[in-house]
CHARMM-style PDB file with segment names, atoms N, HN, CA, C and O in Angstrom:
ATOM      1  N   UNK     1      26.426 -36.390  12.421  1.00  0.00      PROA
ATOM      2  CA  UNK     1      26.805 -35.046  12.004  1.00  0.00      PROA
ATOM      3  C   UNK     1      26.200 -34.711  10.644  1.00  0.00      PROA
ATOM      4  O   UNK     1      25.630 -33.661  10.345  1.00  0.00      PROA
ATOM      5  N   UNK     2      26.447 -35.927   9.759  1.00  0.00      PROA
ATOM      6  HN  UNK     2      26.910 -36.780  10.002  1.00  0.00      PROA
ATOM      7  CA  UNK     2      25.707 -35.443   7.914  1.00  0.00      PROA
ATOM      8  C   UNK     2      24.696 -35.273   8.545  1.00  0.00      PROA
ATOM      9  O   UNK     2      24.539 -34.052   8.547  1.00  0.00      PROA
ATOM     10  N   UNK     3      23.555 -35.926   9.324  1.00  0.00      PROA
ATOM     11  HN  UNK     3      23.682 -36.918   9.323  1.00  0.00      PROA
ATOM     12  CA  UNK     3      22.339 -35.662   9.639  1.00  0.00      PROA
ATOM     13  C   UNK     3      21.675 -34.920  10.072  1.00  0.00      PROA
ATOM     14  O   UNK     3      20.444 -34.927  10.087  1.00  0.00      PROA
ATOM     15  N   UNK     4      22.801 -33.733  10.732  1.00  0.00      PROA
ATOM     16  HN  UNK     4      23.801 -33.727  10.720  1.00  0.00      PROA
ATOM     17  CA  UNK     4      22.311 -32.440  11.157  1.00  0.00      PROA
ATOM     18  C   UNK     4      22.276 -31.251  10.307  1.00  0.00      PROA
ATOM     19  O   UNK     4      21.691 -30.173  10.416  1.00  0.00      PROA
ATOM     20  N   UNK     5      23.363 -31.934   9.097  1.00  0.00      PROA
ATOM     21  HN  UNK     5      23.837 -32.810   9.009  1.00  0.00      PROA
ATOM     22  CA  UNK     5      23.718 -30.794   8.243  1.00  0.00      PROA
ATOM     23  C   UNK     5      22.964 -30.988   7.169  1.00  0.00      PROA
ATOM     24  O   UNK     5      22.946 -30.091   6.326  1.00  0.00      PROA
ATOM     25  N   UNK     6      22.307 -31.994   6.993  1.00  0.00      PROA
ATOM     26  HN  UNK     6      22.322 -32.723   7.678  1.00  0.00      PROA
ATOM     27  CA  UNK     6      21.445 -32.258   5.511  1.00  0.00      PROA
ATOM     28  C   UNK     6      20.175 -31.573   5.911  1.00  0.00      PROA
ATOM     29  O   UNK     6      19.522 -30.964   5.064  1.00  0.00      PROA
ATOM     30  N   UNK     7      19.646 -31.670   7.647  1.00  0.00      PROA
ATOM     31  HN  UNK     7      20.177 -32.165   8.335  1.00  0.00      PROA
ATOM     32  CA  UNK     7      18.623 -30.993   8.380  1.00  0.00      PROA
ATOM     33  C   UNK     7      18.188 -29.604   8.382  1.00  0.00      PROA
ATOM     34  O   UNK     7      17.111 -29.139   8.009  1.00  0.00      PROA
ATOM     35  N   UNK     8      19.343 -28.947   8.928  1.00  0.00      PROA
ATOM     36  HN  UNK     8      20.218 -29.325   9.231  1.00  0.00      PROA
ATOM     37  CA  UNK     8      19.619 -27.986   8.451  1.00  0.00      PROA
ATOM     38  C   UNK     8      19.835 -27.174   6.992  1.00  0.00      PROA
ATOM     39  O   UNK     8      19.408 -26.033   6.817  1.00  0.00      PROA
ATOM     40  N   UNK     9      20.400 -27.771   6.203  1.00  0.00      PROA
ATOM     41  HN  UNK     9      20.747 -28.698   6.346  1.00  0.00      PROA
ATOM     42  CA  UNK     9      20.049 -27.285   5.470  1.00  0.00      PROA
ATOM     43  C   UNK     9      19.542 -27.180   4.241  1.00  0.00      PROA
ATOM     44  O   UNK     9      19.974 -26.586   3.253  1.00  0.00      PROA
ATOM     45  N   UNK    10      18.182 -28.082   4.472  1.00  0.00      PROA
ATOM     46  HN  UNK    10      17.831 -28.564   5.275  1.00  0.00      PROA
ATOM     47  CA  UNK    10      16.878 -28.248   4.272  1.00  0.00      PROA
ATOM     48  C   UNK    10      16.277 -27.352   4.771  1.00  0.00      PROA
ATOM     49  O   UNK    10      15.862 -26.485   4.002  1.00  0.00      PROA
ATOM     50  N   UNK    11      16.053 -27.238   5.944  1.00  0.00      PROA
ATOM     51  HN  UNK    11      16.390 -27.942   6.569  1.00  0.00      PROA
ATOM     52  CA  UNK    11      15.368 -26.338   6.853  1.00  0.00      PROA
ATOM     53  C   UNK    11      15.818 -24.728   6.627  1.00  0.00      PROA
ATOM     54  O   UNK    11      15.096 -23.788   6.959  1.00  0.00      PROA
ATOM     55  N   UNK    12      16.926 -24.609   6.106  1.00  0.00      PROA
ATOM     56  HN  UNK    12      17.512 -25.373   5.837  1.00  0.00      PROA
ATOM     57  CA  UNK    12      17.272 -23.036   5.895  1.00  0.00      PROA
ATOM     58  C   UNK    12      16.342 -22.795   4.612  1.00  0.00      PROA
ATOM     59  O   UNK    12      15.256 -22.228   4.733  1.00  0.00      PROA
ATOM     60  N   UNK    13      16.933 -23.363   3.079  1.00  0.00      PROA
ATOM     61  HN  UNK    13      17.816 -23.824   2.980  1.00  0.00      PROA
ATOM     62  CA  UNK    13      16.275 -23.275   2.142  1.00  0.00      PROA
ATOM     63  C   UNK    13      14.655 -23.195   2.154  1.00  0.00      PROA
ATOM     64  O   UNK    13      14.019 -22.672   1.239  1.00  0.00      PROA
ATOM     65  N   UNK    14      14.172 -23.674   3.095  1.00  0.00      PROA
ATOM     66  HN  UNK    14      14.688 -24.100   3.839  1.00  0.00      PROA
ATOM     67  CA  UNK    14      12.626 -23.820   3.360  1.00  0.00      PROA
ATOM     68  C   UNK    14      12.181 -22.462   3.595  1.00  0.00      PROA
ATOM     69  O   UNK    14      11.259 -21.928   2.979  1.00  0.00      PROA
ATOM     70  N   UNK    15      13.148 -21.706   4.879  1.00  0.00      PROA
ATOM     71  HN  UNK    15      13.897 -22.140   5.380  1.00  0.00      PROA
ATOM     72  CA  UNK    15      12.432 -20.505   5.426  1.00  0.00      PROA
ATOM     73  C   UNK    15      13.041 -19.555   4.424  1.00  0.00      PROA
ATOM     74  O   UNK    15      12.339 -18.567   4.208  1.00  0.00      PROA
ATOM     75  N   UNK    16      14.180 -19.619   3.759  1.00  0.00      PROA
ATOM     76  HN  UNK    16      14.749 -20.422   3.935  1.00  0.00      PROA
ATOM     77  CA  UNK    16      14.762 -18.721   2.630  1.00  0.00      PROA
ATOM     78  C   UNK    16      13.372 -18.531   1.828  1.00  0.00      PROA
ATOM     79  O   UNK    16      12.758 -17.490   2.063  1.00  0.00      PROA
ATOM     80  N   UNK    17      12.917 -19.287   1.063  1.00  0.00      PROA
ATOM     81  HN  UNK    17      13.415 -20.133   0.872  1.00  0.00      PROA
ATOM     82  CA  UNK    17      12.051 -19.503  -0.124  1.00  0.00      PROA
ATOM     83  C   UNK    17      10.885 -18.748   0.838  1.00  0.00      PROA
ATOM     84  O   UNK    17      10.585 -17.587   0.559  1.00  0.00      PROA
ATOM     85  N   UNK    18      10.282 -19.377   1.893  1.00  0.00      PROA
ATOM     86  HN  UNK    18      10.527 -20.320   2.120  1.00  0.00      PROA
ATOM     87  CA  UNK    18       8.920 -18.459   2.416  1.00  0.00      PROA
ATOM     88  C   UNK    18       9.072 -17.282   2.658  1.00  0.00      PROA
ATOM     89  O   UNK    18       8.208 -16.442   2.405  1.00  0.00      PROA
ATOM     90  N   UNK    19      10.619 -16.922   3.389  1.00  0.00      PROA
ATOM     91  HN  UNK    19      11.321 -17.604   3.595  1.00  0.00      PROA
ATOM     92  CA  UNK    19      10.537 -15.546   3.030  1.00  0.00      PROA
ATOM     93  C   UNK    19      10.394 -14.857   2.005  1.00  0.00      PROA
ATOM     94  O   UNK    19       9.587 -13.928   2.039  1.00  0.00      PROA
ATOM     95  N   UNK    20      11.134 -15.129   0.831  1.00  0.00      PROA
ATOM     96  HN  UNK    20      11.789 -15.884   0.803  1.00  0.00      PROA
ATOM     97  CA  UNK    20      11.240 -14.715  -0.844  1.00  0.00      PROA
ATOM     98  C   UNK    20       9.551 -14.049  -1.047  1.00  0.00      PROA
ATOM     99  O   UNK    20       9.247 -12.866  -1.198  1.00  0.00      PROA
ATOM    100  N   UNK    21       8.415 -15.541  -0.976  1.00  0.00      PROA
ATOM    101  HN  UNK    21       8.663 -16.502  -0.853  1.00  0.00      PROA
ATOM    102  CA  UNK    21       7.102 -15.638  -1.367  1.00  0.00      PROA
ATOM    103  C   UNK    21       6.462 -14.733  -0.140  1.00  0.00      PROA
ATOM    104  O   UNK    21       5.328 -14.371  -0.455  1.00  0.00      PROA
ATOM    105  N   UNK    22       6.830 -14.300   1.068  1.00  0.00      PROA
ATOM    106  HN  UNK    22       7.751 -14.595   1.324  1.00  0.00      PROA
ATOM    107  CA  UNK    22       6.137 -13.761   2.097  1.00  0.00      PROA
ATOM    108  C   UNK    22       6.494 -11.729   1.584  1.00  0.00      PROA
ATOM    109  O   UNK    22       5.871 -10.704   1.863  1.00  0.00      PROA
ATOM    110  N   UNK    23       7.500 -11.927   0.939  1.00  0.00      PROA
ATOM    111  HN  UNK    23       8.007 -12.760   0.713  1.00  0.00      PROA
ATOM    112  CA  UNK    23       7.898 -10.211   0.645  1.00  0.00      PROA
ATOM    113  C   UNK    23       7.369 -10.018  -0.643  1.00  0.00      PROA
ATOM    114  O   UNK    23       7.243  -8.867  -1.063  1.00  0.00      PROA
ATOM    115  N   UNK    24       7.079 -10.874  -1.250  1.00  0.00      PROA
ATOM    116  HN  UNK    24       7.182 -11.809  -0.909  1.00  0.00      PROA
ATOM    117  CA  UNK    24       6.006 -10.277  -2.546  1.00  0.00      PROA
ATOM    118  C   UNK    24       5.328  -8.719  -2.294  1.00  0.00      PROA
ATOM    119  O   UNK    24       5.157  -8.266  -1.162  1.00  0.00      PROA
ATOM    120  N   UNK    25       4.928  -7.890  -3.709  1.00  0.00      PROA
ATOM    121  HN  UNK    25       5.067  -8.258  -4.628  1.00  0.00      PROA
ATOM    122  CA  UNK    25       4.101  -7.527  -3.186  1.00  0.00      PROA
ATOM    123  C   UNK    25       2.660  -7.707  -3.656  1.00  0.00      PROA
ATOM    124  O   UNK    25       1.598  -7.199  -3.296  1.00  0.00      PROA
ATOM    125  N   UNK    26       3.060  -8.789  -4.777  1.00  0.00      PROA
ATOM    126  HN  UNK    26       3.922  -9.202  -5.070  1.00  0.00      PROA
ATOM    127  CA  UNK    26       1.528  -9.069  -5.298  1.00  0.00      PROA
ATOM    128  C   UNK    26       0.571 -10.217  -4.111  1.00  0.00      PROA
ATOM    129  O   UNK    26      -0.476 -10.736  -4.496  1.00  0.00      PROA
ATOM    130  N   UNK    27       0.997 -10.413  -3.021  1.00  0.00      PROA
ATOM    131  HN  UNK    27       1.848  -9.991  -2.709  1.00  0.00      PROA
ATOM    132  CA  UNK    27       0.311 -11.111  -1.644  1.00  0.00      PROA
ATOM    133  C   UNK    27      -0.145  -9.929  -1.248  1.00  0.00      PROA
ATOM    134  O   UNK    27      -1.222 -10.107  -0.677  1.00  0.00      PROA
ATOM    135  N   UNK    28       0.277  -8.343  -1.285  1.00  0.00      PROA
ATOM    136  HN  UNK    28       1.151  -8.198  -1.749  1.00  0.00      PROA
ATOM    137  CA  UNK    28      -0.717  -7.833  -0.610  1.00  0.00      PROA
ATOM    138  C   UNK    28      -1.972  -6.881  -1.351  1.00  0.00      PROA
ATOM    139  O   UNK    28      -2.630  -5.988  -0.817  1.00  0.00      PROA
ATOM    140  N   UNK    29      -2.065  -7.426  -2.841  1.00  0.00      PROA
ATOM    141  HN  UNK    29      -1.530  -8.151  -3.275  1.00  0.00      PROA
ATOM    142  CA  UNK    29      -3.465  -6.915  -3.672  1.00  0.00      PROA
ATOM    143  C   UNK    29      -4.043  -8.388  -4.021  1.00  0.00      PROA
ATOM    144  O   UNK    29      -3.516  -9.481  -4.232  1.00  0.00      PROA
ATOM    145  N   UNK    30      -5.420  -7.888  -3.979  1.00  0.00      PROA
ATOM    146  HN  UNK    30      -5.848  -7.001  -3.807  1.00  0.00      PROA
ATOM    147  CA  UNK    30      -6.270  -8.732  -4.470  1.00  0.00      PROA
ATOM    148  C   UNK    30      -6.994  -8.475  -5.382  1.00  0.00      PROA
ATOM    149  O   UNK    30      -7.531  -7.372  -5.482  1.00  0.00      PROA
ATOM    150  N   UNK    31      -7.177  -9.519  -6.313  1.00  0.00      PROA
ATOM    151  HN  UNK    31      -6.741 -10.416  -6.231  1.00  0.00      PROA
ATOM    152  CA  UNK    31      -7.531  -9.085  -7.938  1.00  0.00      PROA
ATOM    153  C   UNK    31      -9.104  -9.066  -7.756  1.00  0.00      PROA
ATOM    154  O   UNK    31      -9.677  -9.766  -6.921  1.00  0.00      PROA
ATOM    155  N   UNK    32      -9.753  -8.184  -8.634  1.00  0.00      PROA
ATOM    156  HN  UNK    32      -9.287  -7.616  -9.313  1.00  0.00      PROA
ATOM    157  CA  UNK    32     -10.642  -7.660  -8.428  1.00  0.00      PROA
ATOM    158  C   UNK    32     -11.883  -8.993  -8.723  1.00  0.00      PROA
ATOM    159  O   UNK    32     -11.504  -9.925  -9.432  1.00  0.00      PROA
ATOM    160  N   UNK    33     -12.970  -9.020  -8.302  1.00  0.00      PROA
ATOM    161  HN  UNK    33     -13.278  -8.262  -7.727  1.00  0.00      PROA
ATOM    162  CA  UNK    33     -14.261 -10.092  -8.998  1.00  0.00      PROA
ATOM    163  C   UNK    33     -14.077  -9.934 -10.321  1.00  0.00      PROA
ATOM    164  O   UNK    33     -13.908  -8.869 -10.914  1.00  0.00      PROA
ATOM    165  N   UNK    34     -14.131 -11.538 -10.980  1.00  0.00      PROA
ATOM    166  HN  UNK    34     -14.268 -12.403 -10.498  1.00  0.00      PROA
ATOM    167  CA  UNK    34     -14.268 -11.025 -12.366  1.00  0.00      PROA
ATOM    168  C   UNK    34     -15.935 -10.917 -12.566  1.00  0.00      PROA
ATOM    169  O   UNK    34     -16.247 -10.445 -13.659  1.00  0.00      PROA
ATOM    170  N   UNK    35     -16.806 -11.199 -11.883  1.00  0.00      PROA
ATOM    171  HN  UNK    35     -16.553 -11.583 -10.995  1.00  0.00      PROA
ATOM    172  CA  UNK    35     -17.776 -11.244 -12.529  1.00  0.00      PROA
ATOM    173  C   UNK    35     -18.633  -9.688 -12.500  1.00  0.00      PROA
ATOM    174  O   UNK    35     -19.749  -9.429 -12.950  1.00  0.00      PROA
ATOM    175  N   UNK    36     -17.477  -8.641 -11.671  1.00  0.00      PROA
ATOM    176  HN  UNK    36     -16.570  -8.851 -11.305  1.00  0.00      PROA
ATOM    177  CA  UNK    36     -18.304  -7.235 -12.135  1.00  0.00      PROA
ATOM    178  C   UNK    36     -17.887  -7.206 -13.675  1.00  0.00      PROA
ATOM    179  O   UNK    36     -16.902  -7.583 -14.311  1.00  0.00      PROA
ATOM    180  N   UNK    37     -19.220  -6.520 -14.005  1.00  0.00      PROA
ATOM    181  HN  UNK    37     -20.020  -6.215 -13.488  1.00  0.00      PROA
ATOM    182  CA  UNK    37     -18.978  -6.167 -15.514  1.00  0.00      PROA
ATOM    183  C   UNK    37     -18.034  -4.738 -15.205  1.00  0.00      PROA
ATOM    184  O   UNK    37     -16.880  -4.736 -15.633  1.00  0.00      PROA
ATOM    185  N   UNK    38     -18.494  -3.661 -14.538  1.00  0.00      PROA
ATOM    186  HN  UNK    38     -19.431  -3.663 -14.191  1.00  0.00      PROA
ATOM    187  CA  UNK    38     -17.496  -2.563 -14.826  1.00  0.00      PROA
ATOM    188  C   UNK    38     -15.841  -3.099 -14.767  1.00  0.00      PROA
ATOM    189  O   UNK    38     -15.041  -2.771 -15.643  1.00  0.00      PROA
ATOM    190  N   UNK    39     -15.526  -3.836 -13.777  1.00  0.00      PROA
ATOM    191  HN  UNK    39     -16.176  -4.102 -13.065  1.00  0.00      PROA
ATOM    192  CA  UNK    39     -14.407  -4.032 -13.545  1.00  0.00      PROA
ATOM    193  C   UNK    39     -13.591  -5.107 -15.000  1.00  0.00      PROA
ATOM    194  O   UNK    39     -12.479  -5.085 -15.529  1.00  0.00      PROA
ATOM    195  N   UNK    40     -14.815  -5.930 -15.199  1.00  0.00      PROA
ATOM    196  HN  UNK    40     -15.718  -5.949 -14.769  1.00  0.00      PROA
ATOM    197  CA  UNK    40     -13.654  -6.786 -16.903  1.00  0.00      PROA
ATOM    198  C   UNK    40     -13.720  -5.986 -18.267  1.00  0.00      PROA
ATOM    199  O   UNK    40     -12.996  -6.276 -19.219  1.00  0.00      PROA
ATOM    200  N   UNK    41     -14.535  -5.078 -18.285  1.00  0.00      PROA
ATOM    201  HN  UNK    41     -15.124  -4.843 -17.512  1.00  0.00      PROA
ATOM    202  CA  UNK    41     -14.323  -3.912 -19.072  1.00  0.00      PROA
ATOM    203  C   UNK    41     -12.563  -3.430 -19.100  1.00  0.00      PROA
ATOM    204  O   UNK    41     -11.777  -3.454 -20.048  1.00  0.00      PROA
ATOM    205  N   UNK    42     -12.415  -3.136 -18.112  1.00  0.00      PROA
ATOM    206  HN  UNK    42     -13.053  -3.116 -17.342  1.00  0.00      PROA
ATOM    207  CA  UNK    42     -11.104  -2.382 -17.399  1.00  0.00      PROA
ATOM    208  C   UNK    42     -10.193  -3.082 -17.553  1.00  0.00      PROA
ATOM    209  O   UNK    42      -9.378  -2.570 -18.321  1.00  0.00      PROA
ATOM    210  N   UNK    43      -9.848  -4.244 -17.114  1.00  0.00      PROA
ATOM    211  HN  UNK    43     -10.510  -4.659 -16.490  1.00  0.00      PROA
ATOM    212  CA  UNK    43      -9.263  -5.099 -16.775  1.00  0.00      PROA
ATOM    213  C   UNK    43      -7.718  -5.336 -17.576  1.00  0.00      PROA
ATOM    214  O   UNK    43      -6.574  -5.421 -17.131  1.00  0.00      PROA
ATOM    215  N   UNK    44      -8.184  -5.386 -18.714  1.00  0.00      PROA
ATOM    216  HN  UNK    44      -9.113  -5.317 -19.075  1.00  0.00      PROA
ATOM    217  CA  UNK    44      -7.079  -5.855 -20.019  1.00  0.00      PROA
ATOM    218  C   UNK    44      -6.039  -4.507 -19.811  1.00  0.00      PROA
ATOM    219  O   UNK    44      -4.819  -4.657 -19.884  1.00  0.00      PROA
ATOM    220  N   UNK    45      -6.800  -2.886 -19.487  1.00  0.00      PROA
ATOM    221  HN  UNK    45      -7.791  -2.764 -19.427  1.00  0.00      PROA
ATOM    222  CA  UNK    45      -6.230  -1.707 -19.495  1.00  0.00      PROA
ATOM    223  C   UNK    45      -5.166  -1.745 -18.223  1.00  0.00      PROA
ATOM    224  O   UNK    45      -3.973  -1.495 -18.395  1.00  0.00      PROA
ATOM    225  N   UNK    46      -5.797  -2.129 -16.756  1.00  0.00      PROA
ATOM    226  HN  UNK    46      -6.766  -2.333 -16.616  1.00  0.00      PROA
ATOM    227  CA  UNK    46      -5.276  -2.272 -15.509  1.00  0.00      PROA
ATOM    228  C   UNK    46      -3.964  -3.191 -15.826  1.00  0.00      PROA
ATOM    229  O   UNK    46      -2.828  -2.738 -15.963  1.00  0.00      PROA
ATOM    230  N   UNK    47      -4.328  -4.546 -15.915  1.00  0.00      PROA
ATOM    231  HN  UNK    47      -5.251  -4.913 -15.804  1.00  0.00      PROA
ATOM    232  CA  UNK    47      -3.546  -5.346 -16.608  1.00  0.00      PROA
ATOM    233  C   UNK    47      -1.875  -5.091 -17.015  1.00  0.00      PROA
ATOM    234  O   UNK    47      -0.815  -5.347 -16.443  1.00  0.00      PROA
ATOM    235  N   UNK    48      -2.240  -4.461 -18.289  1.00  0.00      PROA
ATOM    236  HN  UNK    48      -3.101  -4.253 -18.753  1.00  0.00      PROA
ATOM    237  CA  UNK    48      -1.314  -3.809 -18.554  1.00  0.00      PROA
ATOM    238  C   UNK    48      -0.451  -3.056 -18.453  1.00  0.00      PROA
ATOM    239  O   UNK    48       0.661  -3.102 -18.979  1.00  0.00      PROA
ATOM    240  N   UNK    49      -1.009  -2.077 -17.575  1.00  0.00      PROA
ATOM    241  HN  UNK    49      -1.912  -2.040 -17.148  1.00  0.00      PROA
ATOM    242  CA  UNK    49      -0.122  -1.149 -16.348  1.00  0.00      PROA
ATOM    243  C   UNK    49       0.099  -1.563 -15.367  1.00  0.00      PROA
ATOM    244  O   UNK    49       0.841  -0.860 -14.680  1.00  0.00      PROA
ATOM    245  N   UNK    50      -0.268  -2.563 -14.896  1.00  0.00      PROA
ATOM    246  HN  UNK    50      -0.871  -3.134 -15.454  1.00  0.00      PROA
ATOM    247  CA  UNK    50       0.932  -3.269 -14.151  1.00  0.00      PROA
ATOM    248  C   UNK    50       2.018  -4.362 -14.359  1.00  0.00      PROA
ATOM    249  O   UNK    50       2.791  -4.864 -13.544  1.00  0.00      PROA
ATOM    250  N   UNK    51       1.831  -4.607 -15.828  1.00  0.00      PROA
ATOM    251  HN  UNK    51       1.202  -4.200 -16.491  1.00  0.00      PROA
ATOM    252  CA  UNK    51       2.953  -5.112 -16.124  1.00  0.00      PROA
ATOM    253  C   UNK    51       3.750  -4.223 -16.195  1.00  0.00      PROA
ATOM    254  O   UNK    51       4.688  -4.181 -15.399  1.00  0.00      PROA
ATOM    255  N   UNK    52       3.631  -3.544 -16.896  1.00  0.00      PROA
ATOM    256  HN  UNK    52       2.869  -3.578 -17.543  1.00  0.00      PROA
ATOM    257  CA  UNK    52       4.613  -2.066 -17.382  1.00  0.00      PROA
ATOM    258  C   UNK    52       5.095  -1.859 -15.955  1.00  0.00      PROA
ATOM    259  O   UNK    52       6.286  -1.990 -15.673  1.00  0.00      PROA
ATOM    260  N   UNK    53       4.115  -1.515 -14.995  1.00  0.00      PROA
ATOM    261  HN  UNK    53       3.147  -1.408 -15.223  1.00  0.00      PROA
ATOM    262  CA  UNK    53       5.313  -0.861 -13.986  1.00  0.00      PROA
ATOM    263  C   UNK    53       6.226  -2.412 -13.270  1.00  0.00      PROA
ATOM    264  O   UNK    53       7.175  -2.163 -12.526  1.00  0.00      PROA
ATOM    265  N   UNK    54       5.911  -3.771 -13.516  1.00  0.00      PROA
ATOM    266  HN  UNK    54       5.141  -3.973 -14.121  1.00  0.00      PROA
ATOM    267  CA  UNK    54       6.685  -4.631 -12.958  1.00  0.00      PROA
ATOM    268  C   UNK    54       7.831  -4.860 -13.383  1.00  0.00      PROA
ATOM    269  O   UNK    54       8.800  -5.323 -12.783  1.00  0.00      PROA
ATOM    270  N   UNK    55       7.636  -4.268 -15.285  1.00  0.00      PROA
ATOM    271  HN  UNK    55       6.848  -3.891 -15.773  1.00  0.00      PROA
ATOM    272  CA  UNK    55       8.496  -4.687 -15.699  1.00  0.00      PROA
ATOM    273  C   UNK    55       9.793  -3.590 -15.920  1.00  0.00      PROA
ATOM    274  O   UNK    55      10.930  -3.885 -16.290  1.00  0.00      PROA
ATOM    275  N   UNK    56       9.371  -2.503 -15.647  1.00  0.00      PROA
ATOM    276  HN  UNK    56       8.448  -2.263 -15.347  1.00  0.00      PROA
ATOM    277  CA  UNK    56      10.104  -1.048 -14.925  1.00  0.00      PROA
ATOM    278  C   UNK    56      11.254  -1.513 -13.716  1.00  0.00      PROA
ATOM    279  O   UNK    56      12.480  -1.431 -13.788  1.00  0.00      PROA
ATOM    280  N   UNK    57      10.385  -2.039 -12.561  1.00  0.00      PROA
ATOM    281  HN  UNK    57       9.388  -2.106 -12.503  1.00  0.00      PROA
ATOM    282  CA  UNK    57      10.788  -2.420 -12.030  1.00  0.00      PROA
ATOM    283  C   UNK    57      11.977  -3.488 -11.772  1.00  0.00      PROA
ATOM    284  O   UNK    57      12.915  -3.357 -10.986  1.00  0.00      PROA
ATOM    285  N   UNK    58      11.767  -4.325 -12.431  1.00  0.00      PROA
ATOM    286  HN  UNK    58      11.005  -4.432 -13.069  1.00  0.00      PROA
ATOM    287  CA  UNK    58      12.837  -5.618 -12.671  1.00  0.00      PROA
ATOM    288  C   UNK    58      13.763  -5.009 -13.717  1.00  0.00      PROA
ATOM    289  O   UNK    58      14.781  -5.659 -13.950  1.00  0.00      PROA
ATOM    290  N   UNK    59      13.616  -4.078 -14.265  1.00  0.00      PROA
ATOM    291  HN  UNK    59      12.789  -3.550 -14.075  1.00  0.00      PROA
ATOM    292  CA  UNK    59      14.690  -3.377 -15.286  1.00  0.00      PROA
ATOM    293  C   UNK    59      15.653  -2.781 -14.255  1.00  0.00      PROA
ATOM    294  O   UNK    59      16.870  -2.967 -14.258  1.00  0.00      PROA
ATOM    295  N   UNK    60      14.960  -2.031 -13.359  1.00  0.00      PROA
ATOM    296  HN  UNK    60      13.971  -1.880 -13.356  1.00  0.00      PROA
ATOM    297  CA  UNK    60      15.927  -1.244 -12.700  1.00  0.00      PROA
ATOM    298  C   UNK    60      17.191  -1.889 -11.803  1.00  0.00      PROA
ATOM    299  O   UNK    60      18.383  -1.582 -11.765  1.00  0.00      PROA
ATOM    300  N   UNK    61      16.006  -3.458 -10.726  1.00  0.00      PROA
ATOM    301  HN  UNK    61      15.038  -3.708 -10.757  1.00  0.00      PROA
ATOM    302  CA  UNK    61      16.839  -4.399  -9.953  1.00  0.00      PROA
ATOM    303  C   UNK    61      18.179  -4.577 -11.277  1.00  0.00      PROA
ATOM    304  O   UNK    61      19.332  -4.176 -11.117  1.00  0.00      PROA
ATOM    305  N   UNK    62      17.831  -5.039 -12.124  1.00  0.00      PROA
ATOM    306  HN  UNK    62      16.894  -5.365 -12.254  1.00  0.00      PROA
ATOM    307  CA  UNK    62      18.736  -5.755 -13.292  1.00  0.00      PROA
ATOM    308  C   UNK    62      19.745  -4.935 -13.330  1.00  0.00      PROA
ATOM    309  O   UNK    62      20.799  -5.570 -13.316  1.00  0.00      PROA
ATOM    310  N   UNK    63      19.932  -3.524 -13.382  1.00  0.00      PROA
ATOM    311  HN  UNK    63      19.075  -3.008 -13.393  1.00  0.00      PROA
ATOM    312  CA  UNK    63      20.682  -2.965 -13.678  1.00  0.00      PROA
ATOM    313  C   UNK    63      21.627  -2.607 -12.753  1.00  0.00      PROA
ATOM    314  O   UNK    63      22.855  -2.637 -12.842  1.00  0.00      PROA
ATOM    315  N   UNK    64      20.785  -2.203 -11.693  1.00  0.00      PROA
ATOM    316  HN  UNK    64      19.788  -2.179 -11.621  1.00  0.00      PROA
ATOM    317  CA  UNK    64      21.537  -2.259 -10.268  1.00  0.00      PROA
ATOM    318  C   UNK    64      22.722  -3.700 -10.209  1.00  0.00      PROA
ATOM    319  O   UNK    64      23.835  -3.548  -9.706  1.00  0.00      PROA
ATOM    320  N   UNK    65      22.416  -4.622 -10.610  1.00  0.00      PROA
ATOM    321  HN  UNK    65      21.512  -4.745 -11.020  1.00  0.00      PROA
ATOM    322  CA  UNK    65      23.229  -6.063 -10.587  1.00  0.00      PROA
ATOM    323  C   UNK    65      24.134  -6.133 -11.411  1.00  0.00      PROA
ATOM    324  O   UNK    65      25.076  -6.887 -11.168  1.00  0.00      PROA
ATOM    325  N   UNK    66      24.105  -5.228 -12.842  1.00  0.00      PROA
ATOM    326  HN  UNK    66      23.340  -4.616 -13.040  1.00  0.00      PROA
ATOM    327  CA  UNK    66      24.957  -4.750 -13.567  1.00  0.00      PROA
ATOM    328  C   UNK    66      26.170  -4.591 -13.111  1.00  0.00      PROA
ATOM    329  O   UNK    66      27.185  -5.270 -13.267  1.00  0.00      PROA
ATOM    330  N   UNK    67      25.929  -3.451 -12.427  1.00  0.00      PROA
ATOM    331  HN  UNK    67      25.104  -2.900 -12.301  1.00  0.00      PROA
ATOM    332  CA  UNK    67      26.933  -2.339 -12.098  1.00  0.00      PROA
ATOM    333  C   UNK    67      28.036  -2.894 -11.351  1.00  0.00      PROA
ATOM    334  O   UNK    67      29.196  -2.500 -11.466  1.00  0.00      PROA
ATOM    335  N   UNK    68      27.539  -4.088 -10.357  1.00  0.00      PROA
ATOM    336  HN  UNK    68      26.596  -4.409 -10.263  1.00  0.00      PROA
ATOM    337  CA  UNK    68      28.105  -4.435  -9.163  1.00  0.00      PROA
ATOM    338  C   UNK    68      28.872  -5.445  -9.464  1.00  0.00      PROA
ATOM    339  OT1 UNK    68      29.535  -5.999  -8.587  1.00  0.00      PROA
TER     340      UNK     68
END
């Protein structure tokens, strides 16, 4: 019986976590070549706006968790 339950839940935590990493949404952009020059020009600027909006983002989850 421990042996089904240590199995299990192993096996839950496993598909928990791939799901977590499968709903990303940074899996569905791909970062640009660094070796265009137009594009590492840019880069530090791009960069940055997407931290800003990630970190928008995780402000808002946070707050939502607040409340509750």
């Amino acid at each position: 019986m421990i042996d089904y339950l240590a199995l299990a839940l192993t096996h839950a935590l496993i598909v928990i976590a791939l799901l977590r990493i499968l709903t990303r949404d940074e899996l569905d952009r791909e970062d640009p070549l660094a070796s265009d020059p137009a594009v590492t020009a840019a880069a530090p600027v791009a960069r940055a706006k997407q931290r800003r909006i990630r970190r928008r983002r995780r402000q808002g989850r946070n707050q939502g968790r607040d409340d509750a």
